[in-house]
C-alpha positions as CSV (number, residue, x, y, z in Angstrom):
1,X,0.0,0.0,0.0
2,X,1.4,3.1,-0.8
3,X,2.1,5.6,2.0
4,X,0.5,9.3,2.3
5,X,2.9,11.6,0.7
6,X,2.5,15.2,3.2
7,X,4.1,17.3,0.4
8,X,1.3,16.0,-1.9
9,X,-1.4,18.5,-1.9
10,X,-3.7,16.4,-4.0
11,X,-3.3,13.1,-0.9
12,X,-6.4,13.6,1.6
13,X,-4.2,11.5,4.2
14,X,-1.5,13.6,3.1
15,X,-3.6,17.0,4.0
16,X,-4.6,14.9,7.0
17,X,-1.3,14.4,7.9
18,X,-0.4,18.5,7.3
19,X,-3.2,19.4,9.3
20,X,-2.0,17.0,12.5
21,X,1.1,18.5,12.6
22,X,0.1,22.4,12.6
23,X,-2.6,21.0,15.3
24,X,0.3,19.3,17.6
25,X,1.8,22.4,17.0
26,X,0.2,25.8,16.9
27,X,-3.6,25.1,17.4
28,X,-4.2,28.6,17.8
29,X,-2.8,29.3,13.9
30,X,-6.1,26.5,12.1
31,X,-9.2,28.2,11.1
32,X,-12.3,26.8,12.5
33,X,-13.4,24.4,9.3
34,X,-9.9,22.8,9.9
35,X,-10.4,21.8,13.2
36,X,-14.1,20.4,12.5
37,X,-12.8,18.9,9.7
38,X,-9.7,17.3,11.8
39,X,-12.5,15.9,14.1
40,X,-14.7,14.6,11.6
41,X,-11.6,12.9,10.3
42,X,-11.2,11.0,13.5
43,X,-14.4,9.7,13.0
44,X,-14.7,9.1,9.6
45,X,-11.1,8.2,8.7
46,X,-11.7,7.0,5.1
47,X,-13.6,10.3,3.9
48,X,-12.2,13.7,3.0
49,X,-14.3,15.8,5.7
50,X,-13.4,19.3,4.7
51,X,-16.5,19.7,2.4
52,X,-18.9,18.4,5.5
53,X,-16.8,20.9,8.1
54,X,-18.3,24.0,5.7
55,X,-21.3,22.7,5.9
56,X,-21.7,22.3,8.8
57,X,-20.4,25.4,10.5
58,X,-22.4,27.4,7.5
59,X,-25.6,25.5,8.7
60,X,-25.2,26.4,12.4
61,X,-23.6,29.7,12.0
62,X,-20.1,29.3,13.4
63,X,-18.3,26.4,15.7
64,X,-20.2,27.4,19.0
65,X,-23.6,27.2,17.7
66,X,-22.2,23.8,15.9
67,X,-20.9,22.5,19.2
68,X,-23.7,23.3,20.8
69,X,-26.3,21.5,18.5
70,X,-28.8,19.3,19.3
71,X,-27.9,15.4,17.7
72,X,-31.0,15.8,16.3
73,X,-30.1,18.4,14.3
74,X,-26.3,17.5,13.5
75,X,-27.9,14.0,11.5
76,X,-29.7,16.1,9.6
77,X,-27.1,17.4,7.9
78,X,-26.2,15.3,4.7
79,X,-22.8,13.2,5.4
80,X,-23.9,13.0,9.2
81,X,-24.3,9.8,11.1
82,X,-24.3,8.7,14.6
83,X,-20.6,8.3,15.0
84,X,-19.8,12.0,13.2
85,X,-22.3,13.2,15.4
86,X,-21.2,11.9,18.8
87,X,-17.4,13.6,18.1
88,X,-18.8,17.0,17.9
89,X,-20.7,16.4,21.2
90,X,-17.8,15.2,22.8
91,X,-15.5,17.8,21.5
92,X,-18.6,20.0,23.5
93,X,-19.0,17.8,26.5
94,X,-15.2,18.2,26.8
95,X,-14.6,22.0,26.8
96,X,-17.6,22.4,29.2
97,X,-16.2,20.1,31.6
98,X,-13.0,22.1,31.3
99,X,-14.9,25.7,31.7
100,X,-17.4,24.2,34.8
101,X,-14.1,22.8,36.5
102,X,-13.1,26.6,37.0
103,X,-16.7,27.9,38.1
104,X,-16.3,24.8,40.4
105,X,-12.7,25.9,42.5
106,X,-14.2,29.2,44.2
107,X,-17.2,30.3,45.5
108,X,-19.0,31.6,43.0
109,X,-19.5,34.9,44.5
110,X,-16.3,35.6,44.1
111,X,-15.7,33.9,41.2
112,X,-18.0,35.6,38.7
113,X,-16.1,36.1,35.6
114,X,-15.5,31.8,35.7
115,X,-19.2,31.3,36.0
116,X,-20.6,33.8,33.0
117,X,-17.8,32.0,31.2
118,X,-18.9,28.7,31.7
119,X,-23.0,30.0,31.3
120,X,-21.9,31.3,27.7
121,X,-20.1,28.6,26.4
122,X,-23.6,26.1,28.2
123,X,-26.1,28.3,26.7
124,X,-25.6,31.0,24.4
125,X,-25.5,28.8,21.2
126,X,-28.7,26.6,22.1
127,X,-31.4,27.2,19.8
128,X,-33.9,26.2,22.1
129,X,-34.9,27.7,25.4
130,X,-33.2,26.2,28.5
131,X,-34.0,26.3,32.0
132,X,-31.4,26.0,34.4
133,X,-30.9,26.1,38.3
134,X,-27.5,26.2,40.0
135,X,-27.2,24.3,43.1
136,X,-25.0,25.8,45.9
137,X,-23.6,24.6,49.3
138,X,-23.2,26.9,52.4
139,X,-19.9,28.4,51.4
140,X,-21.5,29.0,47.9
141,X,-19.8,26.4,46.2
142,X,-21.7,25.1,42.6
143,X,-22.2,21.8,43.2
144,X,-24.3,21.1,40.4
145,X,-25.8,22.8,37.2
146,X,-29.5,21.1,36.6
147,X,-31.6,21.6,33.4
148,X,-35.3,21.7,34.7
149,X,-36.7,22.5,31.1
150,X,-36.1,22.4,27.8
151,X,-39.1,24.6,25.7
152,X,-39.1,26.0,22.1
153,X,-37.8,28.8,20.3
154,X,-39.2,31.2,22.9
155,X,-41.1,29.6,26.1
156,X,-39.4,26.9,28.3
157,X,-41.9,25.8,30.8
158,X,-40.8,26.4,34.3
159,X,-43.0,25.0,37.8
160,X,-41.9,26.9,40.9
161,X,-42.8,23.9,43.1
162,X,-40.6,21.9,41.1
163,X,-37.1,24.2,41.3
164,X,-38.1,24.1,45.4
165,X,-38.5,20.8,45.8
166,X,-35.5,19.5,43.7
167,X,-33.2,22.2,46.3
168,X,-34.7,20.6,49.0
169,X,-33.8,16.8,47.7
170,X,-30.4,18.3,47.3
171,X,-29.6,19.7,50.5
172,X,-29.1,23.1,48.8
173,X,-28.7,26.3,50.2
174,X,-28.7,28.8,47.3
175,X,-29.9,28.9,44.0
176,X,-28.9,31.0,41.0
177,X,-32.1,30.6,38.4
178,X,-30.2,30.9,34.5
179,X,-31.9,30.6,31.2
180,X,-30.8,31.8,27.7
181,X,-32.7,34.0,25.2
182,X,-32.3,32.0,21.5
183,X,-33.0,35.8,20.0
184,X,-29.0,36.4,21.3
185,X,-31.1,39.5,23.3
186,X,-31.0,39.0,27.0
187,X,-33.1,41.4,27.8
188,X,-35.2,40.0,30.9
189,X,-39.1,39.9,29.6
190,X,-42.3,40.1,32.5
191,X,-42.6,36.2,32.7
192,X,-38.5,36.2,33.8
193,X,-38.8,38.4,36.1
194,X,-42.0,37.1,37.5
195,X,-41.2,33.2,37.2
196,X,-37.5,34.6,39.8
197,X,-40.1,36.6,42.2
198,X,-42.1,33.7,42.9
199,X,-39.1,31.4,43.6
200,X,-37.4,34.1,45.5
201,X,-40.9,33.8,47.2
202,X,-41.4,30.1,47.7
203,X,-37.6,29.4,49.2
204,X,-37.3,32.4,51.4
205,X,-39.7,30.4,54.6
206,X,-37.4,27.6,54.0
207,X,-33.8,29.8,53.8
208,X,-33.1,28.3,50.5
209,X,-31.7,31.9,48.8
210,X,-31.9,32.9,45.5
211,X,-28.5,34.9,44.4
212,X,-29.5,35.6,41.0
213,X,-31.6,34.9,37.5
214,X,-28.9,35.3,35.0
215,X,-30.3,35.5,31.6
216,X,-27.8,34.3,28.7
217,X,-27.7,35.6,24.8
218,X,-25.3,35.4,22.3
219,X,-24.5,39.6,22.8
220,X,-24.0,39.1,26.7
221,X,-25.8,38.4,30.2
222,X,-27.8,40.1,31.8
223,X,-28.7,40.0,35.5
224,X,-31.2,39.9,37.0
225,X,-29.7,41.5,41.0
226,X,-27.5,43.7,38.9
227,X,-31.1,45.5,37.3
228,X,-32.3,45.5,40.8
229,X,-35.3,42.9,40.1
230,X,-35.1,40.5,42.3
């Protein structure tokens, strides 16, 4: 068999190889199709996969909305299967567990800049509405990030009674509420600010607090304690 020839710019494995090396090297100097397309190659090894990279980050309008995207979605895409999709959703999983492990080693009051990090690179790029609570220990410590909804483009369903009892099960003793506008606006509508008011509401007789609602768009945060609305 003959072997991939790197000076060959015609080879894919010879690209492939090119694009390993500048990877191992300088990661910082490949555009984003070329790293798509170097993880698509892991996947599908015997397929050129720059073509399907374009696509793909065409589709979902750049690598965070693609890294972000629901499997559904990714097999949708013409060239996509299950294995193709489960590398970009690893290559997602991966760089959130990196970002959550550093709005994980402070308390998050003091630690703010770690957290809106992590919230962006969580929620920003869904195209759905998302729900989330934060769970938080006594020394304000996020011990866990819990989806409570997923709705559609605009509405995620959200049950007080719910978000109490689930701090209860948990032992927790504050919660920061967190959802993301798909519009990219974060501008905090009526319903936001009413759904955080009546969960400020229900915990307060049981001294669960509520820190915050931090609402999450592609053009920024916005929160909720900071606009003086809780």
């Amino acid at each position: 068999m003959a072997r991939a020839d790197p000076t060959d710019p015609t080879d894919p494995a010879g690209h492939r190889a090119r694009l390993r090396t500048r990877l191992l090297g300088d990661a910082d100097g490949l555009h984003d199709h070329e790293l798509v397309e170097y993880l698509l190659a892991l996947a599908i090894p015997r397929r050129d996969t720059k073509a399907l990279a374009k696509t793909l980050l065409h589709e979902f309008g750049g690598i965070g909305s693609l890294l972000a995207a629901d499997p559904a979605a990714l097999a949708r895409v013409g060239g996509m299967g299950e294995t193709s999709s489960a590398a970009i959703k690893i290559a997602h999983a991966a760089a959130l567990r990196m970002i959550g492990t550093k709005a994980r080693e402070a308390p998050v009051l003091g630690n703010w800049q770690a957290l809106a990090d992590y919230l962006h690179a969580a929620l920003a790029h869904v195209d759905v509405e998302e729900f989330h609570v934060l769970h938080l220990n006594t020394r304000n410590m996020l011990v866990r990030d819990e989806r409570m909804s997923r709705g559609t483009i605009d509405e995620a369903a959200v049950h007080v009674r719910e978000v109490i009892r689930r701090a209860l099960d948990l032992g927790s003793a504050a919660l920061i509420l967190v959802h993301n506008h798909p519009s990219g606006d974060p501008t905090p509508s009526r319903a936001d600010i009413d759904i955080t008011r009546a969960i400020v509401a229900a915990g307060k007789p049981l001294n669960i607090a509520v820190h915050d609602h931090i609402i999450v768009g592609r053009s920024g945060q916005v929160s909720l304690r900071a606009k003086g609305l809780l």
